[in-house]
C-alpha positions as CSV (number, residue, x, y, z in Angstrom):
1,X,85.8,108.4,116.4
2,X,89.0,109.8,117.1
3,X,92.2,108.5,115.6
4,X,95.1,106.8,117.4
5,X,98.3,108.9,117.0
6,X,100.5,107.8,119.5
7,X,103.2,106.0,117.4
8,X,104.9,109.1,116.1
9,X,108.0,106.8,115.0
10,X,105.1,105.3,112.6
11,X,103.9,108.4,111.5
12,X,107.0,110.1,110.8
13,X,107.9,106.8,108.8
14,X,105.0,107.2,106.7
15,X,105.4,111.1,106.6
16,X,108.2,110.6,104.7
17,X,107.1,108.7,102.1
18,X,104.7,111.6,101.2
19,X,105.7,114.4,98.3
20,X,102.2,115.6,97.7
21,X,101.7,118.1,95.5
22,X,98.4,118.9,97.0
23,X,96.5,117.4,100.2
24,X,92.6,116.0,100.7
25,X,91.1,114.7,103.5
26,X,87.4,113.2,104.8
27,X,86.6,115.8,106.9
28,X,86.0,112.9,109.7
29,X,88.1,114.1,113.0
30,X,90.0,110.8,112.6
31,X,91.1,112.1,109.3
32,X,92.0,114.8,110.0
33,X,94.2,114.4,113.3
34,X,96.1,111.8,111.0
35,X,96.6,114.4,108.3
36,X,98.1,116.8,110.7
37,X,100.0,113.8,112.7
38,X,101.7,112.9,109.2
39,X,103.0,116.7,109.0
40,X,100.0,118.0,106.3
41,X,97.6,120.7,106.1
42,X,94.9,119.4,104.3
43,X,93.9,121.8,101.0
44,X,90.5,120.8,101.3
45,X,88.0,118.4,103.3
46,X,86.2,116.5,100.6
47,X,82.8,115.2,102.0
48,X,82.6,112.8,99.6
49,X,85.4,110.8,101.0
50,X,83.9,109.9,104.0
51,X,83.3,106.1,104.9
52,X,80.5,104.5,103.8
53,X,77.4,104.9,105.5
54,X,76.8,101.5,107.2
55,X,72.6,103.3,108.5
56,X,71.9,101.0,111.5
57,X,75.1,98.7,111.3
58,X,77.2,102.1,112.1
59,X,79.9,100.8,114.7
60,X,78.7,96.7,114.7
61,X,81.6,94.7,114.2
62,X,81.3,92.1,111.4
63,X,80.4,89.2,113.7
64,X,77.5,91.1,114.9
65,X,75.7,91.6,111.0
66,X,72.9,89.8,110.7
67,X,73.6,87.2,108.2
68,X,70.3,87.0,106.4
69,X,71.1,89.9,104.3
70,X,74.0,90.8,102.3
71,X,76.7,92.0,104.0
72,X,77.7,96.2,103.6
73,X,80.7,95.5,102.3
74,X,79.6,93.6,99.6
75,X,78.2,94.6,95.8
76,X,74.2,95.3,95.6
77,X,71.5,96.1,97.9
78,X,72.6,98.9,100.6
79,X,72.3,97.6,104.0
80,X,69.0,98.6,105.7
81,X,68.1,101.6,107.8
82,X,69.6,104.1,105.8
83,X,73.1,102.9,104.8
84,X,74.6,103.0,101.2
85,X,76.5,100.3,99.2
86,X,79.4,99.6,98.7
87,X,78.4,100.8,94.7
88,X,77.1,104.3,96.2
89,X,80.1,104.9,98.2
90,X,82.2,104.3,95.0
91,X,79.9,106.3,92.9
92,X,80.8,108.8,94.9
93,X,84.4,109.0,95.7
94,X,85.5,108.2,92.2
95,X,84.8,111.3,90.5
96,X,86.4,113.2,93.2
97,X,89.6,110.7,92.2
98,X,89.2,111.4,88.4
99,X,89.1,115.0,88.9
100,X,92.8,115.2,90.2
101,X,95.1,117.5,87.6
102,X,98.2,116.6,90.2
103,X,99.8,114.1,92.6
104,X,97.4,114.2,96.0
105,X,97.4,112.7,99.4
106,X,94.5,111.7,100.2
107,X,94.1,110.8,104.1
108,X,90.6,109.2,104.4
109,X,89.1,105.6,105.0
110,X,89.9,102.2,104.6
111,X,86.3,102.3,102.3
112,X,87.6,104.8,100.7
113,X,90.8,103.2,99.8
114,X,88.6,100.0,98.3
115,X,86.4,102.5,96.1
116,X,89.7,104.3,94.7
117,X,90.9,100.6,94.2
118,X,87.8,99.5,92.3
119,X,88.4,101.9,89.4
120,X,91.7,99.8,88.4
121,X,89.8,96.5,89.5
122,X,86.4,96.4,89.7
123,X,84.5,94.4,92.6
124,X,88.3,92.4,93.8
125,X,89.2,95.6,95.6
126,X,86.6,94.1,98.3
127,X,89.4,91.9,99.0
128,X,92.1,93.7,99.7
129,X,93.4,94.5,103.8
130,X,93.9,97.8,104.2
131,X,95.4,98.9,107.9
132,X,94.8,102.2,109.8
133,X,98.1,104.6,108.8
134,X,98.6,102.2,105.4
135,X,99.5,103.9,102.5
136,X,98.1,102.6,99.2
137,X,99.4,104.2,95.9
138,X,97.2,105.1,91.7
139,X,99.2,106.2,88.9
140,X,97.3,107.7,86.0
141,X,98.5,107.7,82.5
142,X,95.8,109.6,81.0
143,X,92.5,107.8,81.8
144,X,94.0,105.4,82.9
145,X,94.8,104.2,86.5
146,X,97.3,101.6,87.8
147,X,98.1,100.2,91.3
148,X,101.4,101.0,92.2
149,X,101.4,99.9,95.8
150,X,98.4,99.0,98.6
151,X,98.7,98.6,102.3
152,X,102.3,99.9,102.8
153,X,102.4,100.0,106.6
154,X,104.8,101.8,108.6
155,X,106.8,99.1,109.5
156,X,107.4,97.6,105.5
């Protein structure tokens, strides 16, 4: 799905909130047409940042999830036909996270965003809004993270 980068007032807002010392991106198109809208030239595509895999829910809006089984988003069982959880998506993109010697941008997915947040807070990062074009900001001191800022849209 490709991304909507039409508001270049809102991307060169957010553009200049950036000082990255290096850039990642999903390697989704929509990823990267907002990395280069914001200015960047992604380092590397990470695959592991992708969103998670919703298997036969892919592109259902929320309304339209069966209600008899958990819901994607939430902790546990992966949703059927293929998907992953909300746990395996995390179990993934964290290590990519912890692996960082340097301040990155990282342009990827609103899912992605939630697994970053729940190294600093566990499951409650299933609760937090995160808007196409948001910025959300981690600070490590050593092994540990901190949220600094999350959903920072272009307009704030």
């Amino acid at each position: 799905m490709p991304a909507d980068c039409g508001d270049s007032a809102a991307f060169a807002r957010q553009a200049a909130r950036l000082r990255p010392a290096q850039v990642i991106a999903s390697p989704a198109l929509r990823c990267r047409q907002t990395a280069t809208a914001l200015g960047l030239v992604a380092d590397r595509l990470e695959p592991a940042l992708w969103e998670q895999d919703l298997g036969a829910w892919e592109g259902w809006t929320r309304r339209a999830c069966p209600t008899l089984v958990p819901c994607p988003r939430c902790l546990g069982p992966p949703p059927p036909d293929g998907g992953e959880s909300f746990d395996n998506m995390a179990a993934r993109v964290i290590p990519v996270l912890q692996a960082l010697q340097r301040d990155t941008v990282i342009v990827a997915h609103a899912g992605t965003v939630r697994a970053a947040l729940s190294m600093v807070v566990g499951p409650a990062a299933l609760s937090f809004a995160v808007a196409p074009l948001s910025l959300t900001v981690l600070q490590r001191a050593g092994a540990d993270w901190a949220v600094q800022t999350v959903n920072l849209c272009a307009g704030d």
